[in-house]
N, C-alpha and C positions, 0 to 999 in steps of 0.2 A: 453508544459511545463511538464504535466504529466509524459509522457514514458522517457524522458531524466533523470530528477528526480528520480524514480523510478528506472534505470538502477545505479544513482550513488548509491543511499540508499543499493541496494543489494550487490555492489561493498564493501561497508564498510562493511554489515553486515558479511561478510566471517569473518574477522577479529574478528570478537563477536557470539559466537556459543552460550554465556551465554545471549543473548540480542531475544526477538522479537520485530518487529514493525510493528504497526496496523497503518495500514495507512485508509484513509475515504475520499470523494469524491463524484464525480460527472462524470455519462459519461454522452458522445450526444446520445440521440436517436431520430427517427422518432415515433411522436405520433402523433394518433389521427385516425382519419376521412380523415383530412386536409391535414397530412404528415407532418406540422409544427416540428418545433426541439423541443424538450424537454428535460429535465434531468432527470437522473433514478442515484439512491443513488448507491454508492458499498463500500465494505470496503477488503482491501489485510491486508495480513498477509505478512510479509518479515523476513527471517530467513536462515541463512549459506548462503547469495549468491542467494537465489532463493524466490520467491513470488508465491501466488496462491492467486486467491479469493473467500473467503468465501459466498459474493452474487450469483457470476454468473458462469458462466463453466471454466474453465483454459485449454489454449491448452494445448495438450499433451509435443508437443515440446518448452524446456526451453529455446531455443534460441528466442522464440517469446515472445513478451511483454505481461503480462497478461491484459494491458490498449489498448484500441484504441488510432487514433491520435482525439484530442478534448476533451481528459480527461483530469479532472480539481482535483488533490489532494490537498484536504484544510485544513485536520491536520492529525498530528500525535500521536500515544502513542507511548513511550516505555514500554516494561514486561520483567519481568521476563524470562530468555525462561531455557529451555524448561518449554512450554503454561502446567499449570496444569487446565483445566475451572473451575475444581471444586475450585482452590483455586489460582484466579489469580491473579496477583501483578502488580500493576503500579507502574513505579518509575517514569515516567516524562510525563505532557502531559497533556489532549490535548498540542501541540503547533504546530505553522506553521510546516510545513514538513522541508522545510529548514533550520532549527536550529539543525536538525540530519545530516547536511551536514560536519559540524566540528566532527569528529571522536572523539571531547576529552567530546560532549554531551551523547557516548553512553556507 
């Protein structure tokens, strides 16, 4: 679900150059001793078409998803963009990721 989502969310955001979205989540990892699955939190930034993440490394090439397959996106913000930290603005959100699917939420 994740990287599909993800591919559409960036697809829109081309369209919104005034728009970011902070997306938050869950990947799969191996943890432990045991090698058991665990989750480990991440949070992406999505903006003009492209996403990076702010937790973990981002490949270099944008043709590649910055999620693995087993990532689990569980909301959204939208901001302001361009991101000012020192003075950032939410206009919508938390909400499900998919309520940024309708272009007329963003």
């Amino acid at each position: 679900m994740g990287v599909s989502l993800l591919a559409q969310l960036e697809a829109i955001s081309r369209g919104r150059p005034d728009r970011v979205l902070r997306l938050r989540g869950n990947l799969p990892s191996a943890g432990g001793v045991s090698g058991e699955q665990t989750e480990e939190a991440f949070e992406l930034l999505v903006f003009r078409g492209f996403s990076c993440s702010v937790t973990h490394p981002t490949e270099f090439d944008p043709d590649q998803s910055c999620l693995p397959d087993g990532a689990v996106i569980s909301e959204a913000e939208l901001l302001q963009g361009p991101l000012d930290p020192a003075a950032e603005r939410i206009l919508a959100g938390p909400v499900d990721p998919e309520h940024f699917l309708d272009p007329v939420h963003w």
